[in-house]
C-alpha positions in Angstrom: 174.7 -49.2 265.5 171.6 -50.0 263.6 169.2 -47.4 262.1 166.5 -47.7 265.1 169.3 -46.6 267.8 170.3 -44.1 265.5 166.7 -43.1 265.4 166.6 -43.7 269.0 169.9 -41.3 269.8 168.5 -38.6 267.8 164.9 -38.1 269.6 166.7 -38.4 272.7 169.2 -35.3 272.0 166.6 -33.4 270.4 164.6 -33.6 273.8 168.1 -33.0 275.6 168.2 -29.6 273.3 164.6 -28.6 273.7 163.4 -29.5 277.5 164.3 -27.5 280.3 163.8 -30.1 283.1 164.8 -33.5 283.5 164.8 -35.8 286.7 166.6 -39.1 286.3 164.4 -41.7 288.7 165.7 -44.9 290.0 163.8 -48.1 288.7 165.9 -51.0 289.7 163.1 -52.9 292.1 160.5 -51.2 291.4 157.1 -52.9 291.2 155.2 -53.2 287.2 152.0 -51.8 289.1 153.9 -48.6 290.8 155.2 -47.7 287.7 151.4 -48.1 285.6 150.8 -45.9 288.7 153.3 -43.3 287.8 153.1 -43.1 284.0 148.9 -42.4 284.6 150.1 -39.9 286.6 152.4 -38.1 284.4 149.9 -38.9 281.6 147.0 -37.3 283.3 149.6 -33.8 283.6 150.9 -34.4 280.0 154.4 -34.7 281.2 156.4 -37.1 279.9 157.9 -40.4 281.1 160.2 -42.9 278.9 162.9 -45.4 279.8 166.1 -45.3 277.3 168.9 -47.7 277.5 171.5 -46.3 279.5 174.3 -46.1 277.0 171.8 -44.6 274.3 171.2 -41.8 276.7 174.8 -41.4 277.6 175.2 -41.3 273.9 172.7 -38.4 273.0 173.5 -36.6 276.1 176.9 -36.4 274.9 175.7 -34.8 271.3 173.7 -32.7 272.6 174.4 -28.8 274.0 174.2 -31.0 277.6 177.5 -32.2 276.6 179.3 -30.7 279.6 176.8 -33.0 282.3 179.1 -36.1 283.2 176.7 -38.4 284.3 177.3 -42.4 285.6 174.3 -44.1 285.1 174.0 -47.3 286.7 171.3 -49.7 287.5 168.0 -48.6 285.3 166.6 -45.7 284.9 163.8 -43.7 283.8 164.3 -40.1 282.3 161.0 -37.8 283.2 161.0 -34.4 281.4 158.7 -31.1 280.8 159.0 -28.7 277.8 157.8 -26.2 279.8 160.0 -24.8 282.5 157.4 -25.6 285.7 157.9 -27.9 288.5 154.9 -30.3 287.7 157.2 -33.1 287.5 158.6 -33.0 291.4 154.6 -32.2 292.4 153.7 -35.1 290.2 156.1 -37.4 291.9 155.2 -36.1 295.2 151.9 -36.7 294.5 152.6 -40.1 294.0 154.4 -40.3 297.0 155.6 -38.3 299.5 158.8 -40.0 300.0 159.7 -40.4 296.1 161.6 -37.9 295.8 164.0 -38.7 298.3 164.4 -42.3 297.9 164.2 -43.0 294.0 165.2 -39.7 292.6 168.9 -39.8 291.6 169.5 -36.2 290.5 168.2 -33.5 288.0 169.1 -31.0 285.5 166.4 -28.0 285.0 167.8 -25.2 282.6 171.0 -27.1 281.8 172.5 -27.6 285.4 172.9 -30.9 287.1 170.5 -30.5 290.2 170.3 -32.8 293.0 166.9 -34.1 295.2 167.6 -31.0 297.6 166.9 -29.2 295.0 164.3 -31.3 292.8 162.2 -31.2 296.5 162.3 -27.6 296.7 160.8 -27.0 293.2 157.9 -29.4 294.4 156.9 -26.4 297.0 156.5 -24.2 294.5 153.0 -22.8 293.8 151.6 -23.4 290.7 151.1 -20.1 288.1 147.4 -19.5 288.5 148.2 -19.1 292.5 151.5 -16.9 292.1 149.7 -15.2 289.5 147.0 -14.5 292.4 149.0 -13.8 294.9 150.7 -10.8 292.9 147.3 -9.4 291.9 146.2 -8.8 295.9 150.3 -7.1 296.1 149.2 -5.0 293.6 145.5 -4.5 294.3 146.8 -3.6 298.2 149.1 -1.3 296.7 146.7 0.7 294.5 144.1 0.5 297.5 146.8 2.3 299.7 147.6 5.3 297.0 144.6 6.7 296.3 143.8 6.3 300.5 146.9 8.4 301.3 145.7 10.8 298.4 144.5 13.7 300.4 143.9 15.8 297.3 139.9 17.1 296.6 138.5 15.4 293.2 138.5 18.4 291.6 142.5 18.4 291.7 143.0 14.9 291.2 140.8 15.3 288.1 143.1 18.5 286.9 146.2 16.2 287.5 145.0 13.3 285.2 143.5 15.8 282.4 147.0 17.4 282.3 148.9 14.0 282.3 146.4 12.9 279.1 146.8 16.0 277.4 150.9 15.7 277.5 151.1 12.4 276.1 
């Protein structure tokens, strides 16, 4: 193997050891223009998009600590991963099209699993942090709102409570 696949081998294990999703996509057919259109995508969202020979990837998949993932790949393929454990890559590629997922996506492996589409579909549902992050702010913000409505207590002993609970810490 010459010095370049070696290279090659190596960058692909080290992103086998450091990224916590992968989706496998099916490229055998696909139009040059579709895939322009999918790599601006995943550009745009700074994920990241590369096609590997298959027998490279077999290779660093098997030296890496994915080594227990048997995987046959046949026909060509394009490897998609995030470093970051989200699911922008199924909402990119659903984004792209609705019926992506399903059709060209082969199977997965988020947080060193093998997934299938099922799966891979379902992460694309998921809201993205800033809305779950809202959406546990009203739980809390409700909460708080119904305690101190189902306090019945007069200020003056609510006050007494919180001036003894600072003076014993």
């Amino acid at each position: 193997m010459s010095i370049n696949k070696i290279d090659i081998v190596n960058n692909i294990e080290k992103t086998f050891n450091t990224a916590k999703l992968f989706v496998f996509i099916d490229i055998t057919s696909m139009q040059a223009e579709e895939m322009r259109q999918l790599r601006r995508i995943f550009n745009q969202k700074k994920l990241q998009i590369r096609v590997f020979k298959n027998t490279l990837t077999k290779l660093a998949l098997s030296k890496s600590k994915l080594n227990h993932i048997d995987v046959n790949f046949r026909g060509q393929f394009a490897t998609l991963w995030d470093l970051n454990n989200s699911p922008d890559i199924p909402k990119a590629l659903s984004i792209f099209n609705k019926s992506f997922i399903g059709s060209r996506v082969k199977f997965g492996i988020h947080n060193g699993e093998m997934v299938n589409t099922d799966y891979i579909k379902k992460l694309s549902t998921i809201p993205n942090l800033d809305k779950l992050r809202l959406n546990l702010l009203n739980i809390i913000s409700c909460l708080i709102k119904k305690i101190l409505f189902n306090l019945k207590y007069q200020q003056i002993i609510i006050i007494r409570i919180l001036k003894s609970k600072n003076t014993m810490e």
